[in-house]
Structure formats: structure tokens, C-alpha cells
C-alpha positions as CSV (number, residue, x, y, z in Angstrom):
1,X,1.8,20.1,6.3
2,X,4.9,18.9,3.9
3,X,4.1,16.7,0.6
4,X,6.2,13.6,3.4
5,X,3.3,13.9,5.6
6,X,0.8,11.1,4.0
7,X,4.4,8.8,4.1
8,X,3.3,6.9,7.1
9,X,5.1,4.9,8.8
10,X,8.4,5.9,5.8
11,X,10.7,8.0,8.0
12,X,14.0,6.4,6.2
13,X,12.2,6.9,2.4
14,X,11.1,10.7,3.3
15,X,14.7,12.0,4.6
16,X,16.2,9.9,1.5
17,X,13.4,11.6,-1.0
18,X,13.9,14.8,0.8
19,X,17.7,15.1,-0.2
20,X,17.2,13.9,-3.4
21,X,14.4,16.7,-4.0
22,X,16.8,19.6,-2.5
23,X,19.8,18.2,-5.0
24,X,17.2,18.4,-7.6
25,X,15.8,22.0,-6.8
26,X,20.0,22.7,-6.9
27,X,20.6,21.6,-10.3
28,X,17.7,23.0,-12.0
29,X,18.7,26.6,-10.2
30,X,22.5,25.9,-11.4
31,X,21.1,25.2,-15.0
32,X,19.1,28.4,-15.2
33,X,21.5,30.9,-13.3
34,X,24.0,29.4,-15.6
35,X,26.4,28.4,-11.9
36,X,28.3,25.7,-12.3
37,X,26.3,22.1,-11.3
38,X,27.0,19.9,-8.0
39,X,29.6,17.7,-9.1
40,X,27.9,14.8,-6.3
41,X,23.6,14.5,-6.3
42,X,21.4,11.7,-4.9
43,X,18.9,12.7,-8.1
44,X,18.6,10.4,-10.6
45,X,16.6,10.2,-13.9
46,X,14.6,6.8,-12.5
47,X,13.5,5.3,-9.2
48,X,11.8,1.9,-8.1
49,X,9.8,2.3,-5.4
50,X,9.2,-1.2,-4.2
51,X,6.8,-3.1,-1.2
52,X,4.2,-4.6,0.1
53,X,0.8,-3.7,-0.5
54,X,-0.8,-0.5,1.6
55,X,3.1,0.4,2.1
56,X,2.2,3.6,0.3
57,X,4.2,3.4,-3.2
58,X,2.2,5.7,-5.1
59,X,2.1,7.4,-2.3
60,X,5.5,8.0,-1.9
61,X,6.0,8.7,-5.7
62,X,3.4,11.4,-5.6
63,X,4.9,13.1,-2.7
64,X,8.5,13.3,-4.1
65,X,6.8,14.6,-8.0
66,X,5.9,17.5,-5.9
67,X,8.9,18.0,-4.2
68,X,10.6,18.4,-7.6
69,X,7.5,20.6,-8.8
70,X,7.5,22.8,-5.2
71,X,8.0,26.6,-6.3
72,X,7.9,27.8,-2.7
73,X,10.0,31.0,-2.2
74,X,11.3,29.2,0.8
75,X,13.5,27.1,-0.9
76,X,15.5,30.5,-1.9
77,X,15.8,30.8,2.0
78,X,17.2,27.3,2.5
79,X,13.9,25.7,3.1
80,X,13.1,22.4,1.6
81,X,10.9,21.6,-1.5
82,X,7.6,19.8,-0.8
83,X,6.1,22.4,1.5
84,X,3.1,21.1,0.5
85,X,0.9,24.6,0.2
86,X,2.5,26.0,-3.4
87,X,0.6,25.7,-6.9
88,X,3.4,23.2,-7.4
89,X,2.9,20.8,-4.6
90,X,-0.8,20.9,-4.8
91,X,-1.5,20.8,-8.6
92,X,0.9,17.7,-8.5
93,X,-1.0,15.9,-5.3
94,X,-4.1,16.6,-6.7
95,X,-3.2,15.3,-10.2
96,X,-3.5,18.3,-12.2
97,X,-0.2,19.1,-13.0
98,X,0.8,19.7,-16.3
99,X,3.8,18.3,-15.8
100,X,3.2,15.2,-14.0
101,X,1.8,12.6,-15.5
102,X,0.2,9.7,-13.1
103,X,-0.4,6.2,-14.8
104,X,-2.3,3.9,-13.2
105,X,-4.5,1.2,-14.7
106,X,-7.5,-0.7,-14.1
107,X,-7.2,-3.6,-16.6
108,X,-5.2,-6.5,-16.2
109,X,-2.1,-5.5,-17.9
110,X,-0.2,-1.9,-19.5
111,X,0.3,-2.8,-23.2
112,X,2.8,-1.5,-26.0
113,X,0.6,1.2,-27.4
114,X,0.3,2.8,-24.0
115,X,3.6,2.6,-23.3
116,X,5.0,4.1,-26.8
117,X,2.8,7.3,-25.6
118,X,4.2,7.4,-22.6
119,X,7.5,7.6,-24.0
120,X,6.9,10.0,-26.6
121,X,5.8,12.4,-23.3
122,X,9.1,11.5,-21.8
123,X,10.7,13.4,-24.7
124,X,9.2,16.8,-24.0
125,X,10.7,19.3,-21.8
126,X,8.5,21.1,-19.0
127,X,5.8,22.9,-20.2
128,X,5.4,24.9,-16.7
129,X,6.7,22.9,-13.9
130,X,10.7,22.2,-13.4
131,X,10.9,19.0,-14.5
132,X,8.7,16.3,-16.8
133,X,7.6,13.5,-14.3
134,X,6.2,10.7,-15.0
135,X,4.7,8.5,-12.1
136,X,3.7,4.4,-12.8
137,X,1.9,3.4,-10.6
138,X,1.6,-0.1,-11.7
139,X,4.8,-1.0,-13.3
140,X,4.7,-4.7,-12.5
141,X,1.7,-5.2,-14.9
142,X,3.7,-4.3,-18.2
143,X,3.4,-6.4,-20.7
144,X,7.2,-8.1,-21.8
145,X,6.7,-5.9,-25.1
146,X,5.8,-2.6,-22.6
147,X,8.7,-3.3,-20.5
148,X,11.3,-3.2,-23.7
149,X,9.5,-0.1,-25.0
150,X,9.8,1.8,-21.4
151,X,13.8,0.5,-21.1
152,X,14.8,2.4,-24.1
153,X,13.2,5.6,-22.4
154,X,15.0,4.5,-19.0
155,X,18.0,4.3,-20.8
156,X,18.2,7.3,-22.7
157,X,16.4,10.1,-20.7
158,X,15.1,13.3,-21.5
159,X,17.7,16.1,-19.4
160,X,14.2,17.5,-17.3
161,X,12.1,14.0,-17.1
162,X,12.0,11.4,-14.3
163,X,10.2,8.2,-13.9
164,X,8.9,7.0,-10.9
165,X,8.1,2.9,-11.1
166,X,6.0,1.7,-9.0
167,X,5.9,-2.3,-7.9
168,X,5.5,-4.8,-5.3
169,X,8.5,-6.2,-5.5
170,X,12.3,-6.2,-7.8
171,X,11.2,-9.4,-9.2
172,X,8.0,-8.0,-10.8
173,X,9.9,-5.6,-13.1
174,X,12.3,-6.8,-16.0
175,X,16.1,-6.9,-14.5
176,X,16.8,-4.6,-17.7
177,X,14.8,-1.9,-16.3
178,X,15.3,-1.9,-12.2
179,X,19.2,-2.0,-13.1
180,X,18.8,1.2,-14.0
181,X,16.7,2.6,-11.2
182,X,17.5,3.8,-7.7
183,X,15.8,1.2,-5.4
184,X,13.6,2.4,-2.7
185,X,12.0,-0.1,-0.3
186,X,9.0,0.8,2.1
187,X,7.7,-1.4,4.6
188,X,4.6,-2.3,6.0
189,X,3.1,0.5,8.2
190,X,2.8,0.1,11.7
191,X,-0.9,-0.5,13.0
192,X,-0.5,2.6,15.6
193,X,0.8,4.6,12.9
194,X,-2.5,3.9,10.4
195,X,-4.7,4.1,13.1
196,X,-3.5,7.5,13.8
197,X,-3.4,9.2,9.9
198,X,-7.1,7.6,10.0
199,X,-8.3,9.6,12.7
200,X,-6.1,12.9,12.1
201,X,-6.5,13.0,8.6
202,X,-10.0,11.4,7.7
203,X,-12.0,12.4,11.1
204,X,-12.5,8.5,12.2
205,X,-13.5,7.5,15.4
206,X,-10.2,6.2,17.0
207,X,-12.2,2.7,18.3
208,X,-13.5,2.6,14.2
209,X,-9.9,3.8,13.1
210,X,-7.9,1.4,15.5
211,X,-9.9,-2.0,14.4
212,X,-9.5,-0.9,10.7
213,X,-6.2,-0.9,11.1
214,X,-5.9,-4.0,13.0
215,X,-8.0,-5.8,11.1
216,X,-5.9,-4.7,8.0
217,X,-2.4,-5.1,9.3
218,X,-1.2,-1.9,8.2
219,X,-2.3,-1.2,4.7
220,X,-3.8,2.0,4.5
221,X,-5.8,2.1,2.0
222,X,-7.5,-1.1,3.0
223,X,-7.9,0.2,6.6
224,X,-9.9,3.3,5.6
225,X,-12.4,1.6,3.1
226,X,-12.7,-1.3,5.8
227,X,-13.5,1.9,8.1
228,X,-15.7,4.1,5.8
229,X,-17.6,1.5,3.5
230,X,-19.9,-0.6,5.2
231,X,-20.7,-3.3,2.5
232,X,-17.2,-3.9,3.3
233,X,-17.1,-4.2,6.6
234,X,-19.9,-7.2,5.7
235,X,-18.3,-8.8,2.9
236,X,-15.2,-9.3,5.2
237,X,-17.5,-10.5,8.3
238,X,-19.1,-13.0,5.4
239,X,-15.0,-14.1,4.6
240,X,-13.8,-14.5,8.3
241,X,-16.9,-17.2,8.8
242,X,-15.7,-19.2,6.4
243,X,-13.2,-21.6,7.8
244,X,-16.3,-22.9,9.8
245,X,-18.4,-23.5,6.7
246,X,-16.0,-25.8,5.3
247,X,-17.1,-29.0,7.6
248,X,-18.7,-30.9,4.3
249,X,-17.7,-31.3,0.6
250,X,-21.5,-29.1,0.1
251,X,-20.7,-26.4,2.8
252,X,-17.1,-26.2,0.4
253,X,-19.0,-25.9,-2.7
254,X,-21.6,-23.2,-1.2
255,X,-19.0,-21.1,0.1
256,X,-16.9,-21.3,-2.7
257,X,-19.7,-20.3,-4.7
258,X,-20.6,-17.4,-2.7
259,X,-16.7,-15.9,-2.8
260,X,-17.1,-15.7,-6.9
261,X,-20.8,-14.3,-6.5
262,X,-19.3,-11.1,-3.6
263,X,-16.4,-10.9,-6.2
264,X,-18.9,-10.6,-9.3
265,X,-21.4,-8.0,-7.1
266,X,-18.4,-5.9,-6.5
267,X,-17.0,-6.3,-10.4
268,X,-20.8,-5.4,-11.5
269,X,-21.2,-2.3,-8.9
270,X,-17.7,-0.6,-10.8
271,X,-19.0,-1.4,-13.9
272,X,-22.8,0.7,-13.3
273,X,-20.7,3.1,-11.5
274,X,-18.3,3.9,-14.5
275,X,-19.3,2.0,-17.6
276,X,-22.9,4.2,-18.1
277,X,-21.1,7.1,-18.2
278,X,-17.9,6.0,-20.2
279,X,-20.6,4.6,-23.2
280,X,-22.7,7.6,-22.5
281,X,-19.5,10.1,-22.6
282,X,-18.0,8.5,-25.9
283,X,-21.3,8.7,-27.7
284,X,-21.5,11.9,-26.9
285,X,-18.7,12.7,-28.2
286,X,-19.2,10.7,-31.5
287,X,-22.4,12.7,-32.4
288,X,-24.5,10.1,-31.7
289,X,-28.3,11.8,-30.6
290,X,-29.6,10.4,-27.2
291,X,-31.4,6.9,-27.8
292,X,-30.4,7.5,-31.2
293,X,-28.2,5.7,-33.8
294,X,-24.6,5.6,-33.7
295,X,-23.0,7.9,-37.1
296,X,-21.3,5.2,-39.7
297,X,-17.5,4.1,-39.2
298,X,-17.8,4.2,-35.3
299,X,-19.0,0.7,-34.7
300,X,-14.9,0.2,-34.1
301,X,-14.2,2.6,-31.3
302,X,-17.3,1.2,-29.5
303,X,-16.0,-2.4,-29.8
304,X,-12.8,-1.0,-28.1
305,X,-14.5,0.9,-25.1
306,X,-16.6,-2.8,-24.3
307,X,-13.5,-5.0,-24.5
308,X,-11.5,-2.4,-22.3
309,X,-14.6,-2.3,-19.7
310,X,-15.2,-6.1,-20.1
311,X,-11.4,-6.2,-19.1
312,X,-11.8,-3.5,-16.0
313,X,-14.7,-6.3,-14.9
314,X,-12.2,-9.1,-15.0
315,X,-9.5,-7.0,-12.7
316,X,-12.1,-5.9,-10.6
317,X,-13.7,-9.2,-10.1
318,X,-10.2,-11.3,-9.5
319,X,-9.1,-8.1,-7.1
320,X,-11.7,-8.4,-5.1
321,X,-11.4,-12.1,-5.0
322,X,-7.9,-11.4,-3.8
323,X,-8.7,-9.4,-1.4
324,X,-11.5,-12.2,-0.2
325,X,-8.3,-14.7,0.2
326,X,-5.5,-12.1,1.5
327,X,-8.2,-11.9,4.7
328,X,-9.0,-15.7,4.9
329,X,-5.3,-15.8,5.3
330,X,-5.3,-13.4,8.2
331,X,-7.8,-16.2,10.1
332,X,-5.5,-19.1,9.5
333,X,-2.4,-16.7,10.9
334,X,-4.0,-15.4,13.9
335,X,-4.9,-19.4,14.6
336,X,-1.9,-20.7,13.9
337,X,0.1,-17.5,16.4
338,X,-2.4,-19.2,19.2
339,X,-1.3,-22.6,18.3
340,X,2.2,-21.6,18.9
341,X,2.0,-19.6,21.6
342,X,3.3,-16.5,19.6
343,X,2.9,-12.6,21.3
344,X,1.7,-11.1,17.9
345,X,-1.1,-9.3,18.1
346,X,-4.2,-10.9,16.1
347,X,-6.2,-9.6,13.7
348,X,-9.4,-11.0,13.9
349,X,-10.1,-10.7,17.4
350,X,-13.8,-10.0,16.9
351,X,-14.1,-14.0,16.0
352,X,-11.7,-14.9,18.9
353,X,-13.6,-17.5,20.1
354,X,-14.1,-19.3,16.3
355,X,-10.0,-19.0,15.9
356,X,-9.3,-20.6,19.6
357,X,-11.9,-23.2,18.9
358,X,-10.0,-23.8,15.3
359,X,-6.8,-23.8,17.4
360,X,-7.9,-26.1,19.8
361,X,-9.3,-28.6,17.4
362,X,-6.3,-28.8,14.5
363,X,-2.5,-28.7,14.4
364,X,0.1,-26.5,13.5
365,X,1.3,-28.7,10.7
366,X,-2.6,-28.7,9.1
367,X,-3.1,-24.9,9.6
368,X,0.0,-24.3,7.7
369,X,-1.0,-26.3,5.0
370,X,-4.5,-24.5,4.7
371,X,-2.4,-21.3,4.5
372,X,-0.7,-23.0,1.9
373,X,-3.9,-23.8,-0.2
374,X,-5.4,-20.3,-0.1
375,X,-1.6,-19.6,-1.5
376,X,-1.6,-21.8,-4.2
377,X,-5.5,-20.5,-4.9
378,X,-3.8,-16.6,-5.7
379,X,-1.3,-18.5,-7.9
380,X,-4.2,-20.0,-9.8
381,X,-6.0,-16.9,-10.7
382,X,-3.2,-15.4,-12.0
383,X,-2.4,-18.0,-14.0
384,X,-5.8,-17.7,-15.7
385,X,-7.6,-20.8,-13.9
386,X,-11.0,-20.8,-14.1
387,X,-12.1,-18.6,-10.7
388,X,-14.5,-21.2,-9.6
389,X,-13.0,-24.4,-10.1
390,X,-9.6,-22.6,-8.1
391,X,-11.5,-21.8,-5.6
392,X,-13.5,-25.1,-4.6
393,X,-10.1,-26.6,-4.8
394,X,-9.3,-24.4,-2.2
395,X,-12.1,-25.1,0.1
396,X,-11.9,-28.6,-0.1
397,X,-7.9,-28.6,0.3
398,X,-9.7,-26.7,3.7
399,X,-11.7,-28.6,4.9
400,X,-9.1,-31.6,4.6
401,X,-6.0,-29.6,6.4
């Protein structure tokens, strides 16, 4: 099993991260045999990995850090790097790498004083590994200020360090910084192919495994939570039963109200999961006796750990609120593929009767405009519109099609 197996669906981006990883492996052997260095290599100091969520861009970036880190003995034989079973590969899948660095962030946005110590990393040469990597996961959430701290590193590179960007799309990184990166686009998944890493690689059942993925239209990491987890298999039955709630201005209101209360459970279940044991951890670590009084001068450091969680809550909470609307928008396209005759296969076909009684009973013209109002809902919250108010504008824009 090779570091490009979990690239599902990626066939183009593996063979392209592939040859990049062997040029790679050649330069740092020419560097430390002292031969002379290719004079043409498709490695470069920074890459974009761009699409659309569930794609697998983290994914991908994770795969190709270990193909730079792979210290099989094959590779002397002509094999490729990323075998997948050496200390390199597996320390750098794994996340325990010394030399490979994975940001990702649960708040709602990467600020300049994280960024400055990323950076300052990017300066060091290997400590073990053959080359410094650095993998950012969630580069379309820098701050302006972050994004003009990271292009000076992006522009002036460490020989040994490489940073992986990770986005949804070109437009959510500054132009100043994806000018400088190669660009690597994945696409959506195909269902087959989910349903089949599902059942090889997690032990699903392939009926469990093939509506997962269905249901999900290829994102991955969707599909096997929708599969494993079955408070969301429930939320997301509660979601697709909405579009028949909406028949009154107080059915709107009710299941509006109900979206921001599932949203606020899950927000609340992350935060009893992780925030006991961040508080409990830090005051630990502080001196503070159990029960007992916090030591003077640390009332500041606590302050910081409760605004960072309070911000985790907000992320989770809009996320999953997200998430609530990306599916309502999978009803409204499986109705509007029967109203138009279309072949694509639906989604939702365990409410097929509710979406050919909703195709039967509006037009075309008013199901696209309720796909427009869950769209103009996700613009809402992240603009910073109260959750509530955005979302009974959405119902109601609903129920009037």
C-alpha cells in the first residue's frame, strides 16, 4: 500500500505528485553525493492544492509530505518514494514527523501570530527527515495580515522547506501567494469509488458504504461519518424532512429554530468533549491544585484558552449549520433532476416519494429559486448575520418558492 492509495478517485494528481516526489528524492541525493543537480524538475518550493469539499486536499498534501520524507531502500533500486511502509512515510501519515508540520484549525480564522511561527519553522533546515514541510490545511481562512506574513516565506524559501496550501478554491487565497504556487486541482470523487475505500479500508457494509456515499455525493469524509455515526445519520433524516415542514409562516419558524438548536447540540458536544480537558490540561500545567485556586499572574492565559474555545464553539456551530444547508440543497437538486427529466442519479432516494410529490406540485423556475435562498442563507453566515434571523429568512423564502 503506497502513501497515493487514500487519493481516491486522484489518478491525474497521484502520477503528477509522484514525479514531482522522484525529482525531489533526485535532488536531495545530488546535493549530498555532491553530483551535479537535474538541470529540469517538476519540484517546487510551494503547491496549491485546490477543490471541492471531500476531494481529499489534505489528503493529498499528506500523501506527497511522505513521499518527500520516504527513506525506503527501494528508491536506490529505482523504486518510487511514498512506499507507504518506511519510518518516513508512516511518521509523516500519522503526524508525528519531526519534520512535517500539519496546520489545521478549528477557529474561524489563522491570525498573524500563528502565522509569524510558522514562518520562523520554515527557516530551519531538517532536523531528521529530507526536507522541512510544512502542510496548511486551511489556507483560505488566513487572515489579510496572515496572508502577507506567509507571502514573504513563499517568496523567499528555505533551500529544504516546502509548503503545501490547502483551499477550496484560487479565489480563497491572496493572488500574491497562489502566483507563486504550483496549482493542483482535484475533483469530486466518484460515488463507486468512495463506496469502495469505505468498505476496503474501514470494514463497512457495502449496502451501509454505498448509501453513504450516495447520499454524500462523493465527499469522503462526509460519507464515512454519515456511515459510522448514527446521531448523524438522524440529524440528516431530521434536514431532508424539512422542505415539507415549511407549509406555514409557524412550521418556517419551528424548523428554523430547530436547525440552530442541532447546530448548538453538536457545537456543545465538541466543547464537553475537548474544552474539560483543555481547562483541566492548562491548569495542570499552571500549578493550580485540583478544585483549587489558580497561582497569581495566570488569570491572562485562562482568558485566552475561553476566548479560543468560545471561538472553536462558533466554527463548530456555523459548520454544522453548513453542513445542515449543503444537504437541504441535495433535496432541492434531486427534485429539480425529476422535474427535468435529467438521468443523474439522486441522492435522497430514501424520501423519493416526498421529492416526486415536491416535483409534481412546484416548477422548475420555483425550485431553483429555493436553491437560491439556502445559497444566499451560507452567504449570510459568513458574513456574520445573526444565524437565526438568516435562517428563518431562508425558510420563509421556502415556503414562498
Amino acid at each position: 500500500m503506497t502513501v497515493w492509495d487514500d487519493l481516491v478517485g486522484q489518478e491525474r494528481v497521484s502520477e503528477q505528485l509522484g514525479a514531482a516526489a522522484r525529482d525531489a528524492d533526485t535532488l536531495v541525493t545530488a546535493v549530498s553525493t555532491g553530483a551535479p543537480r537535474p538541470e529540469a524538475s517538476k519540484m517546487t518550493h510551494a503547491w496549491l492544492f485546490t477543490g471541492p469539499p471531500g476531494s481529499g486536499r489534505s489528503t493529498a498534501a499528506r500523501a506527497f509530505a511522505a513521499a518527500l520524507q520516504c527513506t525506503s531502500p527501494d528508491r536506490a533500486l529505482g523504486g518510487a518514494p511514498g512506499c507507504g511502509f518506511c519510518d518516513g512515510c508512516h511518521t509523516s501519515l500519522v503526524g508525528t514527523h519531526a519534520d512535517v508540520e500539519m496546520v489545521r484549525t478549528d477557529l474561524l480564522s489563522i491570525g498573524v501570530k500563528e502565522t509569524r511561527e510558522l514562518v520562523r519553522r520554515a527557516q530551519l533546515s531538517p532536523a531528521v527527515g529530507r526536507w522541512q514541510v510544512i502542510v496548511l490545511e486551511d489556507a483560505d481562512r488566513l487572515t489579510e495580515g496572515a496572508g502577507n506574513v506567509l507571502l514573504k516565506a513563499v517568496e523567499e524559501p528555505a533551500p529544504r522547506t516546502v509548503w503545501l496550501l490547502c483551499a477550496p478554491s484560487l479565489e480563497d487565497v491572496l493572488p500574491t501567494i497562489r502566483s507563486r504556487c504550483r496549482h493542483l486541482t482535484l475533483r469530486t470523487p466518484p460515488v463507486d469509488a468512495v463506496a469502495d475505500v469505505l468498505i476496503r479500508r474501514d470494514g463497512i457494509e457495502p449496502d451501509v458504504a454505498a448509501a453513504a456515499a450516495r447520499a454524500t455525493q462523493g465527499h469522503i469524509g462526509r460519507a464515512r461519518r454519515l456511515a459510522t455515526d448514527p446521531r448523524a445519520r438522524e440529524r440528516r433524516a431530521a434536514v431532508l424532512k424539512l422542505p415539507m415542514r415549511v407549509e406555514d409562516i409557524g412550521g418556517c419558524l419551528k424548523a428554523a429554530q430547530e436547525l440552530i438548536d442541532t447546530a448548538g447540540d453538536d457545537a456543545k458536544q465538541v466543547a464537553e468533549d475537548v474544552d474539560v480537558k483543555e481547562t483541566d490540561d492548562l491548569r495542570a500545567a499552571l500549578g493550580a491544585e485540583k478544585g483549587g485556586r489558580m497561582p497569581r499572574g495566570t488569570a491572562g492565559v485562562m482568558k485566552e484558552l475561553e476566548d479560543r474555545q468560545k471561538r472553536r464553539k462558533t466554527r463548530t456551530q456555523r459548520d454544522s449549520l453548513d453542513l445542515a444547508l449543503i444537504e437541504l440543497t441535495g433535496v432541492y437538486r434531486d427534485v429539480l433532476a425529476l422535474q427535468l427529466g435529467s438521468r443523474v442519479a439522486l441522492a435522497n432516494t430514501e424520501v423519493l416519494d416526498m421529492l416526486e410529490r415536491l416535483a409534481r406540485g412546484t416548477s422548475p423556475e420555483s425550485t431553483l429559486r429555493r436553491i437560491e435562498a439556502i445559497g444566499a442563507c451560507r452567504t449570510a453566515l459568513e458574513r456574520n448575520v445573526a444565524p437565526l434571523l438568516a435562517v428563518e429568512a431562508m425558510t420563509v423564502a421556502l415556503r414562498a418558492g
